[in-house]
C-alpha positions as a printed NumPy array, in Angstrom:
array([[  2.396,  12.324,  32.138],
       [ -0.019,  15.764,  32.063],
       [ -2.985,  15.364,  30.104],
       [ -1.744,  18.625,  27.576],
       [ -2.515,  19.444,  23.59 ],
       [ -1.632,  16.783,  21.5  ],
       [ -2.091,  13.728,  24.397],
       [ -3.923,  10.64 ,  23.904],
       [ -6.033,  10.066,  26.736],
       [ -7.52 ,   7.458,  28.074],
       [-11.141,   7.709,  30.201],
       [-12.812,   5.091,  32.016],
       [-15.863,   6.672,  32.329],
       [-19.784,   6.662,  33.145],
       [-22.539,   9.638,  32.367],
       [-25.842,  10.043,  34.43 ],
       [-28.31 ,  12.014,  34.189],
       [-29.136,  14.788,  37.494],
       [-31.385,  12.46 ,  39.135],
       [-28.536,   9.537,  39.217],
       [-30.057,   7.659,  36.506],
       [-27.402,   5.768,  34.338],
       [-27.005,   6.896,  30.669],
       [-24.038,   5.251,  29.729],
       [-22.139,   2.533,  31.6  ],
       [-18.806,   3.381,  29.631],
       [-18.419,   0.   ,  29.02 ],
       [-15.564,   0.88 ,  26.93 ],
       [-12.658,   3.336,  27.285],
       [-13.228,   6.935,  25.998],
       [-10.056,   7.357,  24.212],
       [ -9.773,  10.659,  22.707],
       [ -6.703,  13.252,  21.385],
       [ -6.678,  16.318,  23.583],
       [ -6.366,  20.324,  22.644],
       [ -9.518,  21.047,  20.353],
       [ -9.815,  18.407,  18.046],
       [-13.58 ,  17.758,  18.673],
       [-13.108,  14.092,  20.213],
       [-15.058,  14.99 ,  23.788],
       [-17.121,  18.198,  24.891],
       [-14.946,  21.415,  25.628],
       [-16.146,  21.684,  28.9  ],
       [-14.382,  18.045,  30.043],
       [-11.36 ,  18.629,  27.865],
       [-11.126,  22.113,  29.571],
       [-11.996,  20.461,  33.141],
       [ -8.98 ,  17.454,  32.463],
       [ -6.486,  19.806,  31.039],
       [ -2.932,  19.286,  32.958],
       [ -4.533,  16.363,  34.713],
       [ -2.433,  13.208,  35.816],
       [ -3.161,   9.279,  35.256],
       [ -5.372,   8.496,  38.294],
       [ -6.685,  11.655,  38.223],
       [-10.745,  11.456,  38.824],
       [-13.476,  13.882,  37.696],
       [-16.901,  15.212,  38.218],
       [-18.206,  17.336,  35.709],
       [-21.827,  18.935,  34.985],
       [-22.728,  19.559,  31.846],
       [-25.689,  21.929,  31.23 ],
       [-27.861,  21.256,  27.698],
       [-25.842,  23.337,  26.241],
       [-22.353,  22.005,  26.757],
       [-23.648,  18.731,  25.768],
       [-26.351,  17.573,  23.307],
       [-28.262,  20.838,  22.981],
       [-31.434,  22.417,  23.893],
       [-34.448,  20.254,  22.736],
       [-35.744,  22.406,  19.625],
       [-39.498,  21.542,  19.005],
       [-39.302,  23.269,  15.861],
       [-37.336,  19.682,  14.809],
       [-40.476,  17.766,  15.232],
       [-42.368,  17.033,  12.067],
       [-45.524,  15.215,  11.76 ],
       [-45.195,  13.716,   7.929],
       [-47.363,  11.39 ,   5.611],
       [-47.094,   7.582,   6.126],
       [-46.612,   7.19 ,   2.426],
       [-43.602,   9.092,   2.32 ],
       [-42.15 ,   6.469,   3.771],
       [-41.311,   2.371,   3.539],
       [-43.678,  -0.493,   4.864],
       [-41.359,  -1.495,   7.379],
       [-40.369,   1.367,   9.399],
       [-40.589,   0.843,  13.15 ],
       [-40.994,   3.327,  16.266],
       [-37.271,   4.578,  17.097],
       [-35.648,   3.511,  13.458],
       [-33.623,   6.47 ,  12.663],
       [-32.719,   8.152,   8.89 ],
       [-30.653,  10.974,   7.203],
       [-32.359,  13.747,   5.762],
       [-30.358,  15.752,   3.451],
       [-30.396,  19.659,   4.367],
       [-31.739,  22.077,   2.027],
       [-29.664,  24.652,   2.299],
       [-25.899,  22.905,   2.192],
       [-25.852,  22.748,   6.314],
       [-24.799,  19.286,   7.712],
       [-27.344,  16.049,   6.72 ],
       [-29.835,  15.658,  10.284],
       [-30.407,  12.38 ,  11.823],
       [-34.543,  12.006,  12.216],
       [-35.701,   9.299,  14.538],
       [-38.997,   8.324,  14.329],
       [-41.001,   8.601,  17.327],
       [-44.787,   7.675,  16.741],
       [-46.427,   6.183,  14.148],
       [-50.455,   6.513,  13.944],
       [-52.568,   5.873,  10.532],
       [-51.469,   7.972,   8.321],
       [-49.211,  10.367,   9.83 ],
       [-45.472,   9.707,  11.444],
       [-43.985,  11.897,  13.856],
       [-39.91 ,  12.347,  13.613],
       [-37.474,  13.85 ,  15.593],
       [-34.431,  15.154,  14.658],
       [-33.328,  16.272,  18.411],
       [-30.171,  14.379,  19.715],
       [-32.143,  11.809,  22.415],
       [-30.043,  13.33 ,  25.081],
       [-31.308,  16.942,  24.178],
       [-32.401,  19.429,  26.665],
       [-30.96 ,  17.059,  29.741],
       [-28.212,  18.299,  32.245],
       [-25.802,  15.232,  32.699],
       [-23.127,  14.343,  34.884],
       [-19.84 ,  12.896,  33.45 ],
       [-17.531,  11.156,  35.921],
       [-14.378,  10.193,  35.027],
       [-10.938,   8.741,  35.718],
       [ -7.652,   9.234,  33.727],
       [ -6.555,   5.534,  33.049],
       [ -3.351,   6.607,  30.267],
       [ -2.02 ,   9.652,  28.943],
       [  0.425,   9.396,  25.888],
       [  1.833,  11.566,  23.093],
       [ -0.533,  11.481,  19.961],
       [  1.26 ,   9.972,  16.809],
       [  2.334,  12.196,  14.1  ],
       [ -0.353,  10.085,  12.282],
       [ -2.93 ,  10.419,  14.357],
       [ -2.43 ,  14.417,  14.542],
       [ -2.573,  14.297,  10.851],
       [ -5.923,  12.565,  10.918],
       [ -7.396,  14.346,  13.776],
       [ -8.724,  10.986,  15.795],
       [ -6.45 ,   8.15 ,  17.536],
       [ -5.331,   5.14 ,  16.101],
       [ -5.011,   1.249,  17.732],
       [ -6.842,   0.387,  20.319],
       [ -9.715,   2.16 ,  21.776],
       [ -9.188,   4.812,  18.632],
       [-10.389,   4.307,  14.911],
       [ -8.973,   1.616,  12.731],
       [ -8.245,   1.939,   9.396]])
């Protein structure tokens, strides 16, 4: 079966960065439903469109067709008392958005008397990456699944 809208498929994947260095092993199956429903980056979904099980991939995906540019303007320096005794170097919090946009995800970078330095860039930001990929299973999405927007059973979200 063709990897076309509305097709579970099944990745067995790994990322890298441009220099060969492993970001993510893929240790587990990317399983995601295919034709714009936000489960993988459009530039993949676009690259394994009409693909076949077997099928293996190479893509590039430039800082913007992945995690973003890295925005320095989303590094804060902030006072140590705004926050808890027990916060560590790379512990991670929501910070609600001002103006009604989506919460941000702050990690916290440095810590140093009485200042603490967050970042709210993805970790990944501003890096090219390489995503290689095979096609392990292609299937028809449930009407259930289309419904929710994500895949069910295994590999996909319980509920």
């Amino acid at each position: 079966m063709q990897i076309i809208k509305n097709t579970v498929v099944t990745l067995d994947y790994k990322v890298q960065d441009t220099e060969g260095n492993l970001i993510d092993a893929g240790s587990e199956p990317l399983v995601y439903i295919h034709g714009g429903y936000d489960g993988i980056f459009p530039t993949i979904e676009e690259a394994l469109h009409g693909k076949d099980v077997g099928a293996m991939l190479n893509v590039k995906l430039e800082p913007n067709e992945a995690f973003g540019e890295y925005d320095a303007e989303l590094v804060n320096i902030e006072s140590r008392n705004l926050f808890p005794d027990s916060i560590e170097v790379g512990m991670q919090f929501e910070r609600a958005a001002d103006d009604g946009d989506e919460d941000m995800l702050f990690t916290i970078t440095e810590i140093e008397g009485d200042k603490v330095v967050v970042d709210g860039n993805h970790p990944l930001a501003g890096m090219a990456l390489m995503f290689a990929c095979t096609v392990a299973d292609v299937r028809m999405a449930t009407q259930e699944e289309l419904t929710h927007g994500h895949v069910h059973g295994a590999g996909g979200h319980q509920h």
